[in-house]
C-alpha positions, 0 to 999 in steps of 0.5 A: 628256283634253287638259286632263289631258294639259296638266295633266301636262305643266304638273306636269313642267315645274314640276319640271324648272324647280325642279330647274334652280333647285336646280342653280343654287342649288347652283353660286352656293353653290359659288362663294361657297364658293371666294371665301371659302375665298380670303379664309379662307386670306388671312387664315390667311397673316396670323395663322399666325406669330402662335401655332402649331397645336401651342400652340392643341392644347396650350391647348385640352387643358388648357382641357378637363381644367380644364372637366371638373374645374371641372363635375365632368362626369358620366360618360356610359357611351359607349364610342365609343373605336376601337383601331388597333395598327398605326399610331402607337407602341403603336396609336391610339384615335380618338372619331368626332365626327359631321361632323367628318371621321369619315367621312374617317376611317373610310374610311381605316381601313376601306381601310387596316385590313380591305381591300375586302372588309369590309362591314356589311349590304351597304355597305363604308363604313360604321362598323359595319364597324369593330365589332371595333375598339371598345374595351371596358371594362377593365384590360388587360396594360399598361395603367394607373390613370394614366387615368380610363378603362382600356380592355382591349387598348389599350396604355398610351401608345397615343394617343387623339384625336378631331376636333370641330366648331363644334356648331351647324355640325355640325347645318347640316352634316347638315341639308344632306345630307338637303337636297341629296341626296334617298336621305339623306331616304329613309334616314333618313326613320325616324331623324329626317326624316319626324317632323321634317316631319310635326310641324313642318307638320301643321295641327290644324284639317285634317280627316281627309281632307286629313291623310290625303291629304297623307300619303299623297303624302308616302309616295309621293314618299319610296317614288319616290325614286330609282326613275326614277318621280315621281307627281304631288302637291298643289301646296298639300301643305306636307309637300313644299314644301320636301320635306325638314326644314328647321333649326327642324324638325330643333331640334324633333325634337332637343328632344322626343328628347334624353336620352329615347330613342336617336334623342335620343341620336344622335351627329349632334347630341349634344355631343361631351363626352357622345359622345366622353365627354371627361371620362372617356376623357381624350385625348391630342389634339383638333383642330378641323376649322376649324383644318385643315390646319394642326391636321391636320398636327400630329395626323398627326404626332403620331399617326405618320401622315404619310406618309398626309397625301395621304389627307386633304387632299383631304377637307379642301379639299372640307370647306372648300367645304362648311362653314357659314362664321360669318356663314352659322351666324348665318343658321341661327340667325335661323330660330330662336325664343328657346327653341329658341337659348336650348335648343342654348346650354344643351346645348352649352354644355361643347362651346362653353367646352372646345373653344373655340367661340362660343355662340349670341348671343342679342342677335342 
């Protein structure tokens, strides 16, 4: 009973100690985060004379329509095109790129457009809320042959936008979620994290027993979460150490998936070409999240909407905490093998030449 009771004790101490180390982690990555985006915002000071956001917005819709005519994109039937008539002139359409500012938003739109009592089974921000805002296919009054694509019930001088994001930042970005916050491992545990896990650590040389056992405890430790409760585990049980994908398992999951089955299709990390489905929506006006706040500026001018700056600047200064800097997307990247980099270039390649981002390097 005593070597139990030891044994018990041993386990807890165990975890209090990694749940030290993880909050210690989490406050270095934080500091690091404030020194660069110091060093960031230096060297915005030093260059920003130099072109305005407005030319770089401007080069960046020309370098798309040049894009989707030169590859001749096909359509990718996505409808992800959101009406809002009572901002702008004649309404707004706004493309939610996943991890580029979409939850930012959609929380506006949900506040500010339905109110409080608006929610999508059970949970007010979600972007299911925004169901009825979804345009659909088809020439309504006004509108015109002028674009590729023709929406019922949008006006035809309404504004169409969307906010991007380095591709593969985008993919660190919701790999980090699901890292740093155990309920997002439980919520998508049948979306992508619990086959990402399962195939990416499972040995072909266990036995029965052993695979059973160790899948076992994973089903607990996800079923615990956040129930106060935390049943002991194999301390040599690969599923949960570390007890969340890591990036090479989230690249595998999207190799095996793409273009074959939804979750394949996911917006998390489908190219935005294909979701916001650029080449045939034809938008007015796309920033990058990066270049904020000074590409935001320009966007809420141009959408009309500058009077609600304040609603988004204090997301985009807890973005640039956040966001995977150029030196740590290469880190990522070097957990990946040949295929897999040789893969993520090929998918996003149109994201990376239209939207002006850098591929992966393979000399690297």
């Amino acid at each position: 009973y005593q070597r139990r009771v030891r044994e018990k004790r041993g386990r807890k101490l165990k975890r209090e100690q990694e749940q030290k180390e993880a909050e210690e982690k989490l406050r270095k990555e934080q500091e690091e985060a404030l020194e660069k985006l110091r060093k960031e915002q230096v060297q915005k000071e030093a260059v920003k004379n130099s072109k305005s956001a407005e030319e770089v917005i401007n080069e960046r819709m020309q370098r798309v329509k040049e894009v989707c005519k030169r590859l001749n994109y096909p359509n990718s039937n996505q409808y992800n095109m959101y009406l809002f008539r009572k901002y702008g002139k004649s309404g707004i359409s706004w493309c939610p790129t996943f991890k580029a500012s979409s939850s930012t938003w959609r929380d506006f739109f949900i506040d500010n457009v339905l109110g409080s009592h608006a929610n999508f089974m059970g949970t007010h921000y979600h972007l299911g809320v925004l169901g009825n805002q979804i345009l659909t296919r088809g020439a309504g009054r006004g509108a015109s042959a002028a674009r590729k694509r023709v929406f019922s019930g949008e006006a035809e001088d309404s504004v169409r936008f969307t906010v991007v994001r380095h591709p593969i930042s985008r993919l660190i970005s919701h790999l980090r979620k699901a890292q740093n916050y155990p309920d997002e491992v439980r919520a998508q545990r049948g979306d992508w994290v619990e086959e990402s896990v399962i195939n990416g650590r499972t040995n072909p040389l266990w036995d029965t027993a052993t695979r059973t056992k160790y899948k076992r405890e994973w089903d607990v430790y996800i079923n615990e979460i956040g129930s106060g409760r935390h049943s002991p585990f194999s301390d040599d049980n690969p599923y949960l150490h570390p007890p969340y994908p890591v990036f090479p398992e989230l690249i595998d999951f999207v190799m095996r998936h793409k273009g074959r089955d939804d979750k394949g299709n996911n917006g998390h990390w489908r190219p935005t070409i294909e979701w916001c489905d650029l080449c045939q929506n034809d938008l007015d006006i796309i920033i990058q999240l990066e270049q904020e706040p000074e590409e935001l500026m320009v966007l809420l001018d141009r959408l009309q909407m500058m009077q609600y700056k304040g609603n988004f600047f204090v997301k985009t200064q807890l973005f640039q905490q956040q966001t995977a800097s150029a030196d740590e997307i290469k880190e990522y990247v070097k957990q990946l093998n040949k295929e897999q980099k040789e893969y993520l270039n090929k998918l996003y390649a149109p994201d990376f030449e239209m939207l002006g981002y850098d591929p992966i390097d393979m000399t690297a």
